[in-house]
PATI-339078 format. One line per 4 residues: number of its first residue (from 1); for each residue x, z, y of N, C-alpha, C, O. Coordinates in nm, 2 decimals, padded with zeros to 4 digits. Layout:
BEGIN
NUM> X Z Y X Z Y X Z Y X Z Y ~ ...;
END
This chain:
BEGIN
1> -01.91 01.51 -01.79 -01.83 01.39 -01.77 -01.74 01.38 -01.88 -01.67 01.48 -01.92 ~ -01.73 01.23 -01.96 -01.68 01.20 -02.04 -01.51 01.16 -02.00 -01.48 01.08 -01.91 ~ -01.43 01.24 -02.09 -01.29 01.22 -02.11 -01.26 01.06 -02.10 -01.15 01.05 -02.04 ~ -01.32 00.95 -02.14 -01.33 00.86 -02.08 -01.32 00.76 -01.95 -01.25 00.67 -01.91;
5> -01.46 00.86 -01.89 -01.53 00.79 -01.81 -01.43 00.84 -01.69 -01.42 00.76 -01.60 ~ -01.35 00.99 -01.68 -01.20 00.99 -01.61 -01.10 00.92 -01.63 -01.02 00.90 -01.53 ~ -01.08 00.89 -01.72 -00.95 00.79 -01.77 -01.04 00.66 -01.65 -00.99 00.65 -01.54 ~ -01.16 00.59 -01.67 -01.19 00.47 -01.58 -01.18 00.51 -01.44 -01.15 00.43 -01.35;
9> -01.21 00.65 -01.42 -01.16 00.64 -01.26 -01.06 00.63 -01.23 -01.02 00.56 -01.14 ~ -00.95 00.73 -01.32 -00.83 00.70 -01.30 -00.76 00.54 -01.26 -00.68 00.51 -01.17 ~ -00.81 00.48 -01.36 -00.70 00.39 -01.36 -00.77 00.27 -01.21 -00.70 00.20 -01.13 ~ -00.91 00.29 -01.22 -00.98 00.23 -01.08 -00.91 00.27 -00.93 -00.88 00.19 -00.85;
13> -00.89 00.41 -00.93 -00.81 00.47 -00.87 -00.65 00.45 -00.83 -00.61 00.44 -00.72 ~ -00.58 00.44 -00.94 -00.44 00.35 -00.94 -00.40 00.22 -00.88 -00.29 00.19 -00.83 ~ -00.58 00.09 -00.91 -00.55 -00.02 -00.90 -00.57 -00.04 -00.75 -00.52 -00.12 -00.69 ~ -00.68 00.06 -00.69 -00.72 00.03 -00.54 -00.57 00.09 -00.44 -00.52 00.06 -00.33;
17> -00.52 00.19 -00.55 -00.39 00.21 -00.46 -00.29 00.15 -00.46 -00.24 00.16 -00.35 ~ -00.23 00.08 -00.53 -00.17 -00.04 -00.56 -00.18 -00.16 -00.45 -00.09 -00.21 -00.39 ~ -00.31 -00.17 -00.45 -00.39 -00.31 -00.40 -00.36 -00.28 -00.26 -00.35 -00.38 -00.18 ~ -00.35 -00.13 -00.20 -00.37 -00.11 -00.09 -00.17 -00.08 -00.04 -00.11 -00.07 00.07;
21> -00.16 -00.09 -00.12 00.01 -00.06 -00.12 00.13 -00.18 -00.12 00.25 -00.20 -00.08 ~ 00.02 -00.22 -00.18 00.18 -00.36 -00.19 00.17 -00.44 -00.07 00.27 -00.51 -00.06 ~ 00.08 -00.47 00.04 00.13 -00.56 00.17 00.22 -00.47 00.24 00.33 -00.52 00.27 ~ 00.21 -00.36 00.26 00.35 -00.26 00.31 00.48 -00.25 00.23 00.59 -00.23 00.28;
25> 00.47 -00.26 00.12 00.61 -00.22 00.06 00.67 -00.36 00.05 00.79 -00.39 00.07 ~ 00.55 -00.48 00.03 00.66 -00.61 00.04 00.66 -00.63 00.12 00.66 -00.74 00.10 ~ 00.67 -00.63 00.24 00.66 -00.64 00.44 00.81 -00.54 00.44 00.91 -00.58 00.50 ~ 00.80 -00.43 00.39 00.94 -00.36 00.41 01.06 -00.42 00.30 01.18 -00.42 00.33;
29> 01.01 -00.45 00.21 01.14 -00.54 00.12 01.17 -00.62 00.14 01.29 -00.65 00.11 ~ 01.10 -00.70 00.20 01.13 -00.85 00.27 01.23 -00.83 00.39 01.33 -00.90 00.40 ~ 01.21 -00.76 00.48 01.21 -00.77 00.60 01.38 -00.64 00.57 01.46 -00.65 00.67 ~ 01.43 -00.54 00.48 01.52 -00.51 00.39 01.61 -00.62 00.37 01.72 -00.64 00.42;
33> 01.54 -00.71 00.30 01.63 -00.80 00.21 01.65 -00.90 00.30 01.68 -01.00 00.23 ~ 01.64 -00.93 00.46 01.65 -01.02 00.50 01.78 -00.95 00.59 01.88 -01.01 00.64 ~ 01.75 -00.84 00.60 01.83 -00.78 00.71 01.97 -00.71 00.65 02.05 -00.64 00.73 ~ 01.99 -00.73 00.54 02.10 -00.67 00.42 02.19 -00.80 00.42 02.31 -00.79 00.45;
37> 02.11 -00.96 00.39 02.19 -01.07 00.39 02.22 -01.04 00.51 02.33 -00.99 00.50 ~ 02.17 -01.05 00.66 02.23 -01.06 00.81 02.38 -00.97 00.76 02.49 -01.03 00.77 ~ 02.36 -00.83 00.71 02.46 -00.71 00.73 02.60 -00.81 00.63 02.71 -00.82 00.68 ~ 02.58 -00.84 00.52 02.64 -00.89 00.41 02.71 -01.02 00.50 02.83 -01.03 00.52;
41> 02.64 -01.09 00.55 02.71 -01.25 00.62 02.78 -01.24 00.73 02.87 -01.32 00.76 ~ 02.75 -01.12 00.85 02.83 -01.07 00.95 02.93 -00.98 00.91 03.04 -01.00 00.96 ~ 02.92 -00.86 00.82 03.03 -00.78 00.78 03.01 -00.64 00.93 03.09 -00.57 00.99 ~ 02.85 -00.67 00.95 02.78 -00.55 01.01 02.76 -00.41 00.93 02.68 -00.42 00.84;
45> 02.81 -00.28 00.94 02.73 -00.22 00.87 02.70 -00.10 00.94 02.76 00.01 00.95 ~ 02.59 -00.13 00.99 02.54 00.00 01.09 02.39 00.00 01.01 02.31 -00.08 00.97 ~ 02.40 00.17 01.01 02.24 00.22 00.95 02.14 00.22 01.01 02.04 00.22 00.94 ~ 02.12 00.22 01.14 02.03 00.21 01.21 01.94 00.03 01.22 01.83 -00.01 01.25;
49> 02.06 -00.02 01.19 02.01 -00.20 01.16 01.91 -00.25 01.07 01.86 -00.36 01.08 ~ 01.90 -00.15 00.97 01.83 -00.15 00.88 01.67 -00.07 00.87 01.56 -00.08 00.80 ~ 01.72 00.00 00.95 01.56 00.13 00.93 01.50 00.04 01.06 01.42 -00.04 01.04 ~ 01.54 00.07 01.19 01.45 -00.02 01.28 01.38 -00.15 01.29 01.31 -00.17 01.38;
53> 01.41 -00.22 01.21 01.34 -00.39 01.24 01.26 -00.36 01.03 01.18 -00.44 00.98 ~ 01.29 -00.27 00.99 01.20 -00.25 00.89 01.05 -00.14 00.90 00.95 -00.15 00.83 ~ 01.08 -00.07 00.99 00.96 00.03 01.08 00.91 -00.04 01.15 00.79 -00.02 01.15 ~ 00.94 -00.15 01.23 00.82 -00.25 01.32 00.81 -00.29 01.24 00.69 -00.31 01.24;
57> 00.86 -00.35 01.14 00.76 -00.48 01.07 00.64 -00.39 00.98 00.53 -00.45 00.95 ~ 00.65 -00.30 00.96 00.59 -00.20 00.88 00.46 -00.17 00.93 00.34 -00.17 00.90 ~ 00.53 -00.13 01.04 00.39 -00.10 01.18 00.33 -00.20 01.22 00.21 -00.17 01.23 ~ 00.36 -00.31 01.24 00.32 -00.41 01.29 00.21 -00.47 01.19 00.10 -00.52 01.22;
61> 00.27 -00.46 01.04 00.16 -00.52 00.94 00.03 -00.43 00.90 -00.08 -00.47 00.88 ~ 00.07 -00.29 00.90 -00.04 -00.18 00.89 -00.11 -00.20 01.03 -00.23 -00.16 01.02 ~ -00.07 -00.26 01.16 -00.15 -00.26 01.24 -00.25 -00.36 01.25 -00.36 -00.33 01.31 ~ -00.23 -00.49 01.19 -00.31 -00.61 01.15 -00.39 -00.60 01.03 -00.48 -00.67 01.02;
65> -00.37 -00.52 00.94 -00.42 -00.48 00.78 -00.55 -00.34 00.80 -00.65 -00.32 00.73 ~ -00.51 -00.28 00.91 -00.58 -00.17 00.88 -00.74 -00.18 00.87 -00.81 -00.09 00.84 ~ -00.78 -00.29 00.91 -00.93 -00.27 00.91 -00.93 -00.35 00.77 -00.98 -00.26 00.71 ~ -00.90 -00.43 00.69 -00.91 -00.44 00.55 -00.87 -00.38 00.43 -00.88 -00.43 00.32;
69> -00.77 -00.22 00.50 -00.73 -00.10 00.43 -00.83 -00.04 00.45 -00.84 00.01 00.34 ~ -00.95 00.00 00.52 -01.07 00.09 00.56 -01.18 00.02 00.51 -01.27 00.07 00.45 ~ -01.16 -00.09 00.53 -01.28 -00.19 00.43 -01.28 -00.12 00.30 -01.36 -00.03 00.27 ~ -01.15 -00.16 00.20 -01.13 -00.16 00.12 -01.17 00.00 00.04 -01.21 00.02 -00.07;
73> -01.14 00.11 00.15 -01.12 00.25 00.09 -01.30 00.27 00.09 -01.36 00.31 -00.02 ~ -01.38 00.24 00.23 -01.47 00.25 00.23 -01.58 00.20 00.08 -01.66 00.27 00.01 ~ -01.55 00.09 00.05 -01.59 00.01 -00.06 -01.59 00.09 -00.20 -01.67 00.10 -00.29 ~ -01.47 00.15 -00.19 -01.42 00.24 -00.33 -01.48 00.39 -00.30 -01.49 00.46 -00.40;
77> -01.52 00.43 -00.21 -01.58 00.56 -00.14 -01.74 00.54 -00.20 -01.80 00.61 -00.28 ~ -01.78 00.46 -00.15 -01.93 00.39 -00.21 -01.98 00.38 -00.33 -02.10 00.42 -00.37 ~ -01.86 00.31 -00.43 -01.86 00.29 -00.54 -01.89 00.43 -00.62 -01.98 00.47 -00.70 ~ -01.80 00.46 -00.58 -01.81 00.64 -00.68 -01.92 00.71 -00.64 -01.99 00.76 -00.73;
81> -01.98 00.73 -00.47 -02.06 00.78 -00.51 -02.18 00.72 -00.57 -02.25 00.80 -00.64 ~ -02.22 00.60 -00.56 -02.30 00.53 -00.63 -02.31 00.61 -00.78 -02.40 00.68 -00.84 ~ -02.21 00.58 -00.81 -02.14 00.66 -00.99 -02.18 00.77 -01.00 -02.17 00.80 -01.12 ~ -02.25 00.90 -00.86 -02.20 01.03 -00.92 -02.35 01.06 -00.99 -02.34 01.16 -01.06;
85> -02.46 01.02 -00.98 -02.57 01.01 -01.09 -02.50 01.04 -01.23 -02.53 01.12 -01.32 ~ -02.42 00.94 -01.22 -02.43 00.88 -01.39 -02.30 01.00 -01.45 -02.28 01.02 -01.57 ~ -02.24 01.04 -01.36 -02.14 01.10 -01.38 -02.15 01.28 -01.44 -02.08 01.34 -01.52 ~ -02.26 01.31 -01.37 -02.37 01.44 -01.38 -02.43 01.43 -01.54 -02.54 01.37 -01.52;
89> -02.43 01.45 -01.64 -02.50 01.47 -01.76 -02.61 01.50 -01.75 -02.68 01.52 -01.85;
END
């Protein structure tokens, strides 16, 4: 296996994690940055105001995503091994 042809999984690797990452982290930033203005406009500052309505929304979206997170991993699972012929010298 060419020094290469790891750098392409690598970075294949990065992008399907990425891909699979960002409906969660913006689902918790959003739902952060919405609940910071509430804290900022009321003159609320309780810590727990913040972590709970950011863990449901979190849950809630990984619970609706998860079969096109398993799509997606399965798809990339396929792929490589398809690859591992060519990968064998």
């Amino acid at each position: 296996m060419s020094p290469d042809y790891v750098v392409e999984l690598m970075k294949g690797l990065m992008a399907h994690i990425m891909i699979l990452a960002t409906p969660l982290l913006l689902t918790g930033m959003t739902v952060g940055l919405m609940v910071s203005l509430f804290q900022a406009v009321t003159s609320l500052q309780e810590q727990t105001l913040v972590f709970v309505p950011k863990a449901l929304a979190v849950t809630t979206m990984l619970f609706f995503i998860l079969p096109w997170m398993i799509r997606t991993l399965m798809d990339y699972t396929n792929e490589i091994f398809n690859k591992l012929p060519s990968m064998v010298m």
